[in-house]
C-alpha positions as CSV (number, residue, x, y, z in Angstrom):
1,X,36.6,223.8,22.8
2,X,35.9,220.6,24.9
3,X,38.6,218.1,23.3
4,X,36.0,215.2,23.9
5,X,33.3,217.0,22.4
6,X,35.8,218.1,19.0
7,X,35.5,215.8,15.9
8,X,37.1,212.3,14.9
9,X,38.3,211.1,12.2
10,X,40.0,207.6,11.3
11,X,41.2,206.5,8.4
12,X,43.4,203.0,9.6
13,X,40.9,199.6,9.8
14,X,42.5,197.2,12.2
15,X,39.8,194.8,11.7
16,X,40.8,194.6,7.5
17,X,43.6,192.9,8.7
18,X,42.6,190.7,11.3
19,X,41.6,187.0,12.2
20,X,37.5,186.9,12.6
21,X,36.2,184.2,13.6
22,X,32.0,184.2,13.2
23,X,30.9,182.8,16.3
24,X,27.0,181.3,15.3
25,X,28.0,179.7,12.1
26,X,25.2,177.9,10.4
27,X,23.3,176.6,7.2
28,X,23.0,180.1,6.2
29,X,26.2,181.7,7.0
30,X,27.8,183.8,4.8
31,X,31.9,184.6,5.0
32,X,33.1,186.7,7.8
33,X,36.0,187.8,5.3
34,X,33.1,189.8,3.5
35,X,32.9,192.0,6.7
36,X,36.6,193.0,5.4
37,X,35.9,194.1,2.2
38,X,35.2,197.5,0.9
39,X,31.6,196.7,-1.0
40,X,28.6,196.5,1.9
41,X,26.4,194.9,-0.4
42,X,28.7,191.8,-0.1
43,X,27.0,191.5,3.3
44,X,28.0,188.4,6.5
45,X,25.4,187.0,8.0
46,X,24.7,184.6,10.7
47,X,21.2,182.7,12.0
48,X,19.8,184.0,14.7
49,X,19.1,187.0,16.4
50,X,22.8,187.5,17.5
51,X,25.6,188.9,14.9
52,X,28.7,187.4,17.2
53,X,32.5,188.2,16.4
54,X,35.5,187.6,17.3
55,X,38.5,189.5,16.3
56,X,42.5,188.8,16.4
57,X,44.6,192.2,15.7
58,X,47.5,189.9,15.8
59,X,49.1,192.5,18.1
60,X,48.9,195.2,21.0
61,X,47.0,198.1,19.2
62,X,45.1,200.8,20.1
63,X,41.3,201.2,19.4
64,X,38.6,204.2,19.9
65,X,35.8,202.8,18.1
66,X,33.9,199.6,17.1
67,X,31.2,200.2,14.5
68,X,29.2,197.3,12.3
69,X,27.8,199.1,9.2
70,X,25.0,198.2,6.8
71,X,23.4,196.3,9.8
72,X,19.5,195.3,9.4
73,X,19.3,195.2,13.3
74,X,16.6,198.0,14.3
75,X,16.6,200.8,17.2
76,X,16.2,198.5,20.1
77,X,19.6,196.2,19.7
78,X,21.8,196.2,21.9
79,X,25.4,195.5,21.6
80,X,27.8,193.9,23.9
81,X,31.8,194.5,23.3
82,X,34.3,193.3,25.2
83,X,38.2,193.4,24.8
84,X,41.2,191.4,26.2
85,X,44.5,191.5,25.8
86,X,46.3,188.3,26.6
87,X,43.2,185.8,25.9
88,X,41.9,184.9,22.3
89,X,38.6,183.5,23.6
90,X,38.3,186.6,25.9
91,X,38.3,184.1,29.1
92,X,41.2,186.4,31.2
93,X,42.7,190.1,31.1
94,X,39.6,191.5,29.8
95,X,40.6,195.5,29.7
96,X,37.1,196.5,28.2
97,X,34.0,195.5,28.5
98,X,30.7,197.5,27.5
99,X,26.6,196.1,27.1
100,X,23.9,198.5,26.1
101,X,22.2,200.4,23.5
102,X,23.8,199.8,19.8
103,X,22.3,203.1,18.7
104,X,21.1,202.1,15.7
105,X,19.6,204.1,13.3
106,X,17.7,202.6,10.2
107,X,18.1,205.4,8.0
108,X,22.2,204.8,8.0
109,X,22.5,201.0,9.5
110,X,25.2,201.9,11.8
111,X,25.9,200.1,14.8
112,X,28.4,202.6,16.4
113,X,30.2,202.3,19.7
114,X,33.1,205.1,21.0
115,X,35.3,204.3,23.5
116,X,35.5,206.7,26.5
117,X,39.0,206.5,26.4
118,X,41.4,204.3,24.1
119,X,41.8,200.6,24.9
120,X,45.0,199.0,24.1
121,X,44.2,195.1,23.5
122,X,44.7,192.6,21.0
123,X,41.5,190.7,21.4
124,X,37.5,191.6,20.7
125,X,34.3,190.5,20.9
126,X,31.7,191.9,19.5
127,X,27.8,190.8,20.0
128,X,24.8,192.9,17.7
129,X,21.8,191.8,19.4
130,X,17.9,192.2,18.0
131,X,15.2,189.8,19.4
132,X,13.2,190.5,16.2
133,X,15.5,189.1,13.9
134,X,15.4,185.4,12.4
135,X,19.2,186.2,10.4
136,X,21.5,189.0,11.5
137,X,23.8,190.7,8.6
138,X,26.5,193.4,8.3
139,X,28.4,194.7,5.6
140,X,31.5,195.8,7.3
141,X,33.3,195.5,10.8
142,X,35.4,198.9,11.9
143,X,38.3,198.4,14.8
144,X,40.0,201.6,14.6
145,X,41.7,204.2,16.5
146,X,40.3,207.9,15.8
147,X,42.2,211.3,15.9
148,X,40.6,214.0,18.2
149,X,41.1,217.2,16.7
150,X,42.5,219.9,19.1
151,X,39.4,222.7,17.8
152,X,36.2,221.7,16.2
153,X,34.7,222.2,13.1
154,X,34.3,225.5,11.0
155,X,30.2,226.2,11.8
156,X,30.1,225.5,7.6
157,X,30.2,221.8,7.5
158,X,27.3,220.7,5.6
159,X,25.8,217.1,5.1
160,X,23.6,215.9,2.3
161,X,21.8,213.0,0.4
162,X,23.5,212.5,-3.6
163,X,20.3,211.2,-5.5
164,X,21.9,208.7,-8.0
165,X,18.7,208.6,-10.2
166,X,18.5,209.3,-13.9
167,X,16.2,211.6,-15.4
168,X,15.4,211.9,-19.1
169,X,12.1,213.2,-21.5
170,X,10.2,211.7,-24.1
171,X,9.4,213.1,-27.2
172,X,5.5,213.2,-26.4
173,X,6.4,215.1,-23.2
174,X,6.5,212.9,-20.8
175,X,9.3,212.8,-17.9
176,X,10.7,209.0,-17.1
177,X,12.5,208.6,-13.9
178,X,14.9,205.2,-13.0
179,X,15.3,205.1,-9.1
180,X,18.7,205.3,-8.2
181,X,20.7,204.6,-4.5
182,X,20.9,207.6,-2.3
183,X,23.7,208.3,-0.3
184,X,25.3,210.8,2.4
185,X,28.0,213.2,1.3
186,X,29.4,214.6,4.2
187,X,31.6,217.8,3.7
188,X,33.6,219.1,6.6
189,X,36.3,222.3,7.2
190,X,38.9,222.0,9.6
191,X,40.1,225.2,10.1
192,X,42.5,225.3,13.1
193,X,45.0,222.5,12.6
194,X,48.4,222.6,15.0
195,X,51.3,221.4,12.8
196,X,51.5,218.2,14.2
197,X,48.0,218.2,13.1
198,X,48.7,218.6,9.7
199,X,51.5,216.1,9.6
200,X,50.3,213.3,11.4
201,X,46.6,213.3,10.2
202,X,45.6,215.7,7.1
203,X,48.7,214.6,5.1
204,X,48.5,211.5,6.2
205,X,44.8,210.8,4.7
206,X,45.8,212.2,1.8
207,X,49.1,209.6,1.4
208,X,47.2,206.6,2.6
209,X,44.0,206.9,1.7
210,X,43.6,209.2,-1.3
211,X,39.9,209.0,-3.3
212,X,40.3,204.9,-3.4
213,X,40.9,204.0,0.4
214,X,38.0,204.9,3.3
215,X,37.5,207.0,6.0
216,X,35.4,207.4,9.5
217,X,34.5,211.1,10.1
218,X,32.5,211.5,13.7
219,X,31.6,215.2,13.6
220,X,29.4,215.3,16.9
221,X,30.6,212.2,18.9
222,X,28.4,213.3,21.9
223,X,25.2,213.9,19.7
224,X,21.7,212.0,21.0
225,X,21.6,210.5,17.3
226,X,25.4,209.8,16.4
227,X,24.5,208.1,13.2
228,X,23.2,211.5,11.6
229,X,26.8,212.8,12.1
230,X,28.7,209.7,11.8
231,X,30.1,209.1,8.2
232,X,32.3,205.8,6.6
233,X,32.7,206.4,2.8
234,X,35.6,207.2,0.6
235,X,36.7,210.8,0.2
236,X,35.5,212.8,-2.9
237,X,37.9,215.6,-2.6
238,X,41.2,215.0,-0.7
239,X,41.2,218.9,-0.8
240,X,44.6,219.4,0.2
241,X,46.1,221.5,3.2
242,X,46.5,225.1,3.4
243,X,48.1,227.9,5.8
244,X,45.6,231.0,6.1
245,X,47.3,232.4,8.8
246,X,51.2,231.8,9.8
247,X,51.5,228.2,12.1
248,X,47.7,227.5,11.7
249,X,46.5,225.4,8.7
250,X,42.8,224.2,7.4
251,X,41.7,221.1,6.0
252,X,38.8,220.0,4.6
253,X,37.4,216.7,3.9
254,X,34.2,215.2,2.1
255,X,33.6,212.0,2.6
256,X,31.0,209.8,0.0
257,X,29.1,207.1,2.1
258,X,29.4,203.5,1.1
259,X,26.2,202.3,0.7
260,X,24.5,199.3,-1.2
């Protein structure tokens, strides 16, 4: 299997603990530090058509994707990202610099960019454009490097939408319903993991994040649609690691989307 075309996963958020700076603050703007927490609902916004960031990693690090979640920009924005590592307003040793689709899909209000390749830099700047929109919002800014496994998924990875609503009957017969949030559950087997594999990545979600902390599982990053199989939530089942055969050892993740 194609290495670029295997699954991702990240589970470290440089962006939770970096500087941003909102760069259209107005009337209506709400705290970029919001864009840093872990409820979406608690949503940044800025006036305008423009959602513009800027980001300080307060070092060197290494990124492989830049994703705005929750976003109520609509098919046709675009996003502009670019990266720097020695200027803070992004004026000199650019090292990245990307404008095009955002690939946003309203059903999930992802704004997804992967990197071809990683991008070591310190400084970005990130720009979610729609020409329709009066205010521009996000719940959540993702700088993080991702893990490329080294063999895909097992074909039974399954994804599906957890209806929260509540259900009850009345003594006359009748069937009441209260509308609840619907939200992805994404379940994924990785059956093939090299024992630096499970060391450095399956164990490693399991110490650092656990069922509290979050997670970015990209099972098709070259799909048309990468929001259908794009996933940030908290796992549900850590699920632990096992050895079927001797040297090769499975994982399997499922991952509850964060949603409002």
């Amino acid at each position: 299997m194609d290495n670029e075309k295997t699954a991702r996963v990240g589970w470290i958020n440089l962006a939770d603990g970096a500087q941003l700076t909102a760069l259209h603050p107005g009337p209506a703007t709400l705290g970029v530090d919001r864009l840093q927490g872990k409820h979406v609902a608690r949503v940044h916004q800025q006036d305008g058509p423009e959602l513009a960031l800027r980001a300080d990693l307060g070092a060197h690090l290494a990124v492989d994707a830049v994703v705005l979640l929750i976003v109520n920009a609509g098919p046709g924005a675009t996003m502009q990202l670019s990266a720097s590592a020695t200027s803070p307003d992004l004026s000199a040793g650019v090292v990245y610099s990307y404008q095009g689709t955002a690939y946003v899909d309203p059903a999930h209000g992802y704004a997804i960019h992967l990197l071809p390749a990683t991008v070591t830099a310190r400084y970005w700047e990130v720009r979610l454009t729609d020409p329709a929109l009066q205010v521009s919002r996000a719940g959540r800014l993702v700088i993080m490097p991702l893990h490329r496994f080294a063999h895909n998924l097992r074909p039974n990875w399954s994804t599906r939408w957890e209806d929260t609503a509540e259900e009850r009957d009345g003594a006359g017969g009748q069937m009441y319903a209260r509308a609840g949030v619907r939200r992805r559950i994404m379940s994924a087997d990785f059956g093939e993991l090299t024992r630096e594999e499970r060391d450095t990545v399956a164990l490693e979600v399991e110490r650092l994040v656990g069922k509290t902390g979050d997670v970015l599982l990209v099972t098709r990053p070259h799909a048309p649609n990468l929001a259908h199989y794009t996933v940030w939530g908290k796992p549900v089942d850590t699920g632990g690691v096992n050895e079927p055969r001797l040297g090769i050892f499975s994982k399997s993740f499922q991952i509850k989307e964060r949603r409002f």
